[in-house]
C-alpha positions, -999 to +999 in steps of 0.1 A: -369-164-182-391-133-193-373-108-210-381-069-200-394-048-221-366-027-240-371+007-234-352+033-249-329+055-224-324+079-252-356+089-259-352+122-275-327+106-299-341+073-298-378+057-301-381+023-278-384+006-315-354+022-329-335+012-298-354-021-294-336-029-331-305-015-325-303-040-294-314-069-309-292-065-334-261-061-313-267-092-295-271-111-327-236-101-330-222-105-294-239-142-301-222-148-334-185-133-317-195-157-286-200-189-310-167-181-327-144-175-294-163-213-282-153-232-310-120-220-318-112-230-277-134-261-286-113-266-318-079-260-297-094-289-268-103-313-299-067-306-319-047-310-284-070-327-254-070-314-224-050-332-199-041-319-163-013-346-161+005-338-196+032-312-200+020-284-203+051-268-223+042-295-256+003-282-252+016-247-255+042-252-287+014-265-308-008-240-300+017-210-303+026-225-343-013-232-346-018-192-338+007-179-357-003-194-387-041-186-385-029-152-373-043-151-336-025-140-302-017-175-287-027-162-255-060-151-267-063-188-284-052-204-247-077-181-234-107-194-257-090-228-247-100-223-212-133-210-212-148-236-237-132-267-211-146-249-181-179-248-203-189-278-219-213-274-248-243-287-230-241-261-202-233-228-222-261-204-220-271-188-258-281-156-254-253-152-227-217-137-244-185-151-243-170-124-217-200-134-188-190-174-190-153-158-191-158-140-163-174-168-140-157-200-155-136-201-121-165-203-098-171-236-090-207-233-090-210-213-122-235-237-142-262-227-120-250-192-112-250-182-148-290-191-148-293-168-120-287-132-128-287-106-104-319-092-087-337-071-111-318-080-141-325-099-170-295-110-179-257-110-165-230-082-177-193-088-176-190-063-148-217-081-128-201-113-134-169-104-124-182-089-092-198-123-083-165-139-094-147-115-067-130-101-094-126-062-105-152-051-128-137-036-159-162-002-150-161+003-115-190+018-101-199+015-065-172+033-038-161-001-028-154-014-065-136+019-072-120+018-038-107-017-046-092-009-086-072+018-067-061-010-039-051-031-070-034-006-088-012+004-054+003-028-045+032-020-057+054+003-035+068+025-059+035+026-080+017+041-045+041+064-035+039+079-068-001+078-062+000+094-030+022+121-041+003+131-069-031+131-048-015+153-017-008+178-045-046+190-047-054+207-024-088+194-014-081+161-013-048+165+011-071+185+036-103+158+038-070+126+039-057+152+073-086+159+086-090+122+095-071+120+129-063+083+121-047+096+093-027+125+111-011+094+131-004+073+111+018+100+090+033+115+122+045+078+131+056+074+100+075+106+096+086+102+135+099+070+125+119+087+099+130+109+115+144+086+146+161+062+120+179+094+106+189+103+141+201+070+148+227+069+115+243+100+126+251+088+163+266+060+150+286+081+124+297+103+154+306+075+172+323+057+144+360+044+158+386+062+132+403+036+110+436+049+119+430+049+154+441+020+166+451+005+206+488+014+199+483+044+178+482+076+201+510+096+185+540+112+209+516+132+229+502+101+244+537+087+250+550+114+275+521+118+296+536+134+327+556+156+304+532+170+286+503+171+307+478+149+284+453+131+304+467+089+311+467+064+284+435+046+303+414+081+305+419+085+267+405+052+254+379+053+277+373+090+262+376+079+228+351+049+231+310+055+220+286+059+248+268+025+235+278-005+210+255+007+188+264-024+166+249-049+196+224-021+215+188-035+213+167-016+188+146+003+224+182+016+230+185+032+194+155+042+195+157+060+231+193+078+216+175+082+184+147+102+194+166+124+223+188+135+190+161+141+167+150+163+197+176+179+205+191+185+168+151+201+155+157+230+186+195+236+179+181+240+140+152+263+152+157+282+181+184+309+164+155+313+140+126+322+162+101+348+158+098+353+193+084+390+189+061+378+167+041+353+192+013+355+206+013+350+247-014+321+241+011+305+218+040+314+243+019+292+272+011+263+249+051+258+239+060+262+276+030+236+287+040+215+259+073+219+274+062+209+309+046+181+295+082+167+281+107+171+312+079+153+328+079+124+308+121+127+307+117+127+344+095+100+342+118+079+315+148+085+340+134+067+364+119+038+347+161+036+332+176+037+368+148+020+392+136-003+364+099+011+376+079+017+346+044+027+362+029+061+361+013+078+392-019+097+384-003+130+382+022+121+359-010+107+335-028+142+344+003+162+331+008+139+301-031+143+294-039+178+298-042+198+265-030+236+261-044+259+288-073+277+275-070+319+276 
């Protein structure tokens, strides 16, 4: 392998010699580090041998008493453990640290990878290695290496909700995530979805039977009804029970319920506050077009409920289509 010539990247602090000898010294001592990390795992393999079959938990007790006493982490021991049975003596590369045959020691093909660096290079980095290993580099610096750190970091639900709010809070970076249209869907869904769930708890808290209610339990007014004019026994159950099971409707039937009563509880919540003075008569037409737009698909929903016909004629797609009208 020909080695590059070491130039300095620093060169109004540093001469290409000065930096040449700061290198080579360095290495010297990444190499000396490297032999140390090999033969204490080579010394943990020769005390207890490595045995896929054995139990794992007796392998483990020695070596945790074996680290404490010699004053190591036990998993950094099991660690050095690992990498010196995944590289045998024979096939470790000198010149190559520790962290690189760390880093590929899972790759099944790693004794000729290692002898391979990447195009242009001289020798492997840990970050290179554990981007050929599939693995996050510990410096992420391509988009898609940053990109997948944050991916990592977000698994968690909590962890990414806590993300995501703290992003939306800058400004610039909530108006380029909006200014995606995929992105403006996928929130409105989300929200929609909300929303719709929300609606669909309180219908079934207004229709919640009373606990004291019960089939015999209509107090004296129910008793007399001639008497005292109260609609018939039968009349008042059937008043009294839900429009819908909502314990055995199908999920399309909440849903259907759950979005009229999102609808209809946003416009009794905004209409005593509008503005109306204050709009324009282009923002006038685009509400009542929007408007337009909605009875037509209730229209349309209506009859798919009561004829069971689902399809849409072509004016019904031009009205659902059509944007606002233009001034």
């Amino acid at each position: 392998m020909v080695r590059a010539k070491i130039v300095s990247p620093f060169p109004k602090q540093f001469s290409d010699r000065q930096w040449a000898r700061y290198v080579k010294q360095g290495r010297e001592l990444v190499e000396e580090e490297s032999s140390l990390q090999f033969r204490l795992g080579d010394l943990s393999l020769k005390m207890v041998e490595h045995n896929p079959r054995s139990v794992g938990r007796g392998v483990f007790l020695v070596l945790d008493r074996y680290a404490d006493t010699i004053g190591i982490n036990v998993n950094t021991l099991l660690t050095y453990r690992h990498v010196a049975h995944a590289w045998p003596q024979d096939k470790r590369v000198a010149g190559t640290s520790w962290s690189v045959h760390q880093a590929l020691a899972a790759l099944p093909d790693r004794f000729e990878v290692i002898l391979n660096p990447p195009e242009g290079k001289d020798r492997w980095t840990e970050d290179a290695a554990l981007s050929r290993a599939g693995r996050l580099p510990n410096r992420p610096l391509t988009k898609d290496e940053k990109l997948d750190r944050v991916r990592t970091l977000m698994r968690e639900d909590e962890s990414a909700s806590e993300a995501v709010e703290a992003l939306i809070q800058r400004p610039d970076v909530a108006h380029r995530v909006m200014s995606n249209p995929s992105n403006q869907r996928i929130l409105y869904r989300a929200h929609h979805e909300q929303r719709q769930e929300a609606a669909a708890a309180r219908f079934a808290a207004a229709h919640e039977p009373d606990p004291g209610d019960s089939e015999d339990n209509f107090g004296p007014d129910y008793e007399n009804d001639d008497e005292t004019g109260a609609a018939p026994r039968e009349e008042q159950v059937r008043r009294r029970e839900p429009a819908v099971d909502y314990q055995r409707a199908s999920s399309e039937v909440l849903e259907l319920i759950g979005s009229g009563t999102t609808f209809l509880v946003d416009l009794q919540r905004m209409i005593p506050g509008l503005h109306v003075s204050e709009f324009t008569e282009r923002e006038v037409r685009a509400v009542l077009d929007n408007h337009r737009r909605i009875r037509a698909a209730l229209d349309w929903c209506d009859s798919a409920l009561s004829t069971g016909d689902k399809s849409m004629d072509d004016e019904l797609a031009r009205i659902l289509s059509e944007g606002d009208d233009e001034p």
